[in-house]
C-alpha positions as CSV (number, residue, x, y, z in Angstrom):
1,X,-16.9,-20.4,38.3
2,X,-15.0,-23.0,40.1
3,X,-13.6,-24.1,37.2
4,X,-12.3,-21.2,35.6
5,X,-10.6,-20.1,38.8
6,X,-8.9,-24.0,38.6
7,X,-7.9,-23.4,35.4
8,X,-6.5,-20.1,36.1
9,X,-4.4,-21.3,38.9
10,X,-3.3,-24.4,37.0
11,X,-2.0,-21.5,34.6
12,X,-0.4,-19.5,37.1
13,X,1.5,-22.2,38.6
14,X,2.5,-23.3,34.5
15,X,3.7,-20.5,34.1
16,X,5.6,-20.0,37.6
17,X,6.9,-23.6,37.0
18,X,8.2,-23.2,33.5
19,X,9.8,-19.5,33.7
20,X,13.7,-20.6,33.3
21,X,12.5,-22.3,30.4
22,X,14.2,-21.4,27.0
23,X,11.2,-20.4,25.6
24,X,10.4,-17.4,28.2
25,X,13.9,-16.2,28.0
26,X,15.1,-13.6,25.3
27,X,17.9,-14.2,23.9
28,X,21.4,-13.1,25.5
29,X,23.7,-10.3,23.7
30,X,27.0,-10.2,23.8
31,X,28.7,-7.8,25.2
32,X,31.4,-6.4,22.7
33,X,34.7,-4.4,24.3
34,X,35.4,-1.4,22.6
35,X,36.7,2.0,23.1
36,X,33.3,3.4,23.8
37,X,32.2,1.0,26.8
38,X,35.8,0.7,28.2
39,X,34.9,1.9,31.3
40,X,31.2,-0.4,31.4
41,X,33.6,-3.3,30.9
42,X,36.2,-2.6,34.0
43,X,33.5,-1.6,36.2
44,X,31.8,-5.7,35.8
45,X,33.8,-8.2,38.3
46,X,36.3,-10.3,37.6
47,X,34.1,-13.2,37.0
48,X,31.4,-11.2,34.9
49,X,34.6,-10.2,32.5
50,X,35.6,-14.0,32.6
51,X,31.8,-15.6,32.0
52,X,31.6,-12.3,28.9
53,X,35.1,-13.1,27.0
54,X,34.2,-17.1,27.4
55,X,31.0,-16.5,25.3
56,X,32.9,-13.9,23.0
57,X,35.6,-16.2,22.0
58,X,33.1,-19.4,22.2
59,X,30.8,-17.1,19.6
60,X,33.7,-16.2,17.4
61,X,35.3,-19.5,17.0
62,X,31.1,-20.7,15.9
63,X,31.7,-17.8,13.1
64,X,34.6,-19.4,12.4
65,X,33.1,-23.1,11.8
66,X,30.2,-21.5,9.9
67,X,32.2,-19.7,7.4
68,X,34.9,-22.5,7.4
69,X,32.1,-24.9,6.2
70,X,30.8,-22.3,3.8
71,X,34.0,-22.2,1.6
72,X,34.1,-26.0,2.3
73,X,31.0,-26.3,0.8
74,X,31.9,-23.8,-2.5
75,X,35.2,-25.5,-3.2
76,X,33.1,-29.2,-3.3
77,X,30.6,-27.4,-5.5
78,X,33.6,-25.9,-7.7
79,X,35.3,-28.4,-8.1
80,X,32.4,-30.9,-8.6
81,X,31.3,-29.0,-11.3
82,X,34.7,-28.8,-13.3
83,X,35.0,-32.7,-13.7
């Protein structure tokens, strides 16, 4: 009995300690501005708008790497395969 209750509190307090943990957390979206949520988007403060277009325009320019890598990678395949 003693036990069980020990190892129930050890797990408790695991679990206590390690909620901020990446693997508790789902997974933030993104917020996207558009004509439908215009009105969502003024009503956040001026640093919630600032912290959201950061993470937009930090997520966009990672598009941007993937797909510039992509066609990197095609054209070295292309042209590797021509000579």
């Amino acid at each position: 009995m003693r036990l069980t209750l020990l190892l129930l509190i050890t797990f408790i307090t695991l679990l206590w300690a390690f909620k901020d943990s990446k693997i508790f957390k789902k997974p933030e979206r993104i917020f996207k501005l558009n004509k439908k949520n215009f009105y969502t988007w003024m009503n956040f403060s001026k640093k919630e708008r600032y912290e959201l277009s950061k993470k937009d325009s930090v997520f966009y320019l990672n598009q941007r790497k993937n797909l510039l890598k992509q066609i990197r990678n095609e054209y070295k395949n292309i042209s590797g395969s021509e000579k």
